[in-house]
Structure formats: structure tokens, C-alpha cells
C-alpha positions, 0 to 999 in steps of 0.5 A: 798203205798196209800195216806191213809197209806202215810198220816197216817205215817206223821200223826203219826210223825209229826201232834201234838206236845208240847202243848198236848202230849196225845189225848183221841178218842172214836170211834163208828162205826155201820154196818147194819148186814142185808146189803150186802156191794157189793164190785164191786158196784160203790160208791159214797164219798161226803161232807155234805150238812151243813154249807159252813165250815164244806162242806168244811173241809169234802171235804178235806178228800173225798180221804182219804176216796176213798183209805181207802174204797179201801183198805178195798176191794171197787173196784169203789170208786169214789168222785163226781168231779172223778165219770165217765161220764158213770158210773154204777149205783150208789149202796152206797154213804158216806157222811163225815162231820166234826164239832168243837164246844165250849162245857161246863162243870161244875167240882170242885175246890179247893179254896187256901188261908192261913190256920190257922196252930198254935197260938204264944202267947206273953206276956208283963208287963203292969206297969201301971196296977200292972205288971199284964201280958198283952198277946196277941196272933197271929195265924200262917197261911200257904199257903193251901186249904181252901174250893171248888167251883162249876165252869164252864169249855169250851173246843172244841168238834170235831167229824168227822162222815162217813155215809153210804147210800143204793142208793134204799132205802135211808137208812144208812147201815154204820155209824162211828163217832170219836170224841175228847175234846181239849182245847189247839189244832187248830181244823185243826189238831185235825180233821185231827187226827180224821180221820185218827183214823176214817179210821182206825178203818173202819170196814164193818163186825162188830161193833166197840166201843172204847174208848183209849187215843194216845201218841204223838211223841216227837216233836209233836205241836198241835198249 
């Protein structure tokens, strides 16, 4: 068993739990049709040249991302602290990177107060005046909705993103991006759910667009 599958099972029954017990992923994932993915060619997985916290957080998955290029037939796949001395010349590099950040949004709310829901009249004799009746009346109200407003929302956008280069020509032959909102899990672990949802929706012969929401464990704590 590889490391990818091993971290997959511990993903799968012990990453997130309580807080949220469901978490929606859409997956992008987009091959040159035109390039011929050499599966004996040395390859290269490294970290974005971005800030020093997101390098960082990519770096923590370069193996995971070795044994999945591995398990999808790449026979040379190394990272740049494992690249051989006297290596083959170097056919493709992917490049990992992961970003969390507060976005917003605007949605509707209902407004709740008491509602109007009938009227009780009580009427009395006014002895001053003739006994003529003196009534008044008082409305009976519940708890309810009684309007909406416009609001602002925040929530985190996580997105781990594995492109793909031809070393000759510089230009990107693969490109997967997974991405998730999470308003209640520490980013560690939603980046860590992304990918392995990322790797295992790697795919080198055909585009791949999905949308779909996991079900977590019972037991599963996100916090």
C-alpha cells in the first residue's frame, strides 16, 4: 500500500468530524489533449514560488503527489530534495499550491419580531359620562417574520491547484484545481481534504469537472 492510499484511509476515517458533518468540493481538472504524457520521463513535483506560507503548505504534499503520479504509471518521480544527482533530463514539472482566504457574499435574512395576530376589545362603563361605554382595544401579537434584509456574509475559500509544465516549452499541459467554502474547519484540514480529493480525481487522458458534497464519519472534528 502507498502512502497516498494509507493517507487516504486516515483521511477518510479520522480527518473531520462534529463541527461539520458534510463538505462540498468542485474539482477542475484539464489535460492538454495535444501532449504526450511520457510515463518514463523524469518528472519533477515542487512548491509555488508564492508567499512563504503557502510554499510552505504545498510542500507538505509533494509526496503525496510523487505516489499519486506514481500510481497513475510515472515511473521517475521525484521531488527537488530526491531528484538524483545525475538525473535524466527533466521532461515535466508540477507545481502544487494551496491558498485559504476570507471571502464574502451577500444573501437574504429573514427579520423576526412580533406579529399582529388579532385584536382583544375590552369595554367598561364610563359613570362619569351617562354609563355611556368606554372600549379599548389591544392587539395580540406572536413571535414571527415580519420583513428581510440584505446582509453580508464571510466564509474561507480553499483551493489546492496542480499544475503541470513541459520543461521545452514552458507551457502547462495539466492544470487540476479542488476547491472548497468552510466557514467552521481549521484550514490544515480542509487543505488536507482537498487533496486528497485533488489526487484522486488525477486524471492525465480526459477532462474532469465535478461538483459533489462527502459525508464525513461519525466522529469526524474539523476544529
Amino acid at each position: 500500500m502507498t502512502r497516498y492510499l494509507f493517507c487516504t484511509l486516515l483521511l477518510l476515517t479520522a480527518l473531520l468530524s462534529g463541527c461539520a458533518t458534510q463538505m462540498d468540493v468542485a474539482i477542475n481538472a484539464t489535460p492538454d489533449p495535444d501532449y504526450r504524457f511520457d510515463r518514463q520521463a523524469t518528472v519533477l513535483v515542487t512548491s509555488t514560488g508564492g508567499s512563504d506560507e503557502n510554499a510552505l503548505n504545498a510542500r507538505y504534499y509533494l509526496r503525496d503527489m510523487v505516489n499519486a503520479m506514481k500510481d497513475q504509471g510515472f515511473r521517475e518521480v521525484f521531488t527537488d530534495t530526491t531528484l538524483p544527482k545525475n538525473h535524466a533530463p527533466i521532461k515535466m514539472t508540477i507545481t502544487l499550491d494551496i491558498d485559504s482566504r476570507q471571502v464574502t457574499y451577500r444573501y437574504t435574512a429573514t427579520e423576526y419580531g412580533q406579529v399582529a395576530t388579532s385584536t382583544t376589545t375590552d369595554c367598561k362603563k364610563n359613570k362619569k359620562k351617562d354609563d355611556r361605554l368606554t372600549c379599548t382595544s389591544t392587539p395580540n401579537t406572536t413571535y414571527g417574520p415580519v420583513g428581510t434584509s440584505e446582509r453580508t456574509g464571510y466564509t474561507t475559500l480553499t483551493t489546492f491547484t496542480a499544475t503541470a509544465r513541459d520543461e521545452a516549452s514552458k507551457r502547462a499541459v495539466y492544470l487540476l484545481r479542488a476547491s472548497s467554502y468552510n466557514e467552521d474547519c481549521q484550514a490544515a484540514k480542509v487543505e488536507a481534504f482537498l487533496v486528497q480529493q485533488g489526487l484522486q480525481n488525477l486524471n492525465f487522458q480526459d477532462r474532469v469537472q465535478r461538483n459533489y458534497t462527502v459525508t464525513m464519519p461519525e466522529g469526524y472534528r474539523c476544529k
